[in-house]
C-alpha angles and dihedrals in degrees: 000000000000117000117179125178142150105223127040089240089052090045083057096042086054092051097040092051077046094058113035088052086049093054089043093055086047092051090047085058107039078060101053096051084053100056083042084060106041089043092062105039101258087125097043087095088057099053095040085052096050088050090043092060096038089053085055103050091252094131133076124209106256 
């Protein structure tokens, strides 16, 4: 990364724009993966599990 500014805020605007883009484009995909994921069926022996374990008495209410 290259961050050029003239002044020291403008150093820590640039890297927050940086940042905060680069975080943006990690949650898009971490998103995407996910709906990947849920689209074809990686997630179904979550989900039975977690019903699995409601239906025995195995959760408590948050």
């Amino acid at each position: 990364m290259k961050c050029e500014a003239s002044t020291h805020g403008g150093l820590l605007e640039t890297l927050e724009n940086t940042l905060y883009e680069t975080l943006e484009a990690d949650w898009e995909a971490w998103d995407k993966q996910l709906e990947e994921d849920v689209n074809a069926g990686r997630l179904d022996s979550l989900g039975e599990k977690a019903l699995e374990d409601l239906r025995a008495g195995r959760c408590t209410e948050l």
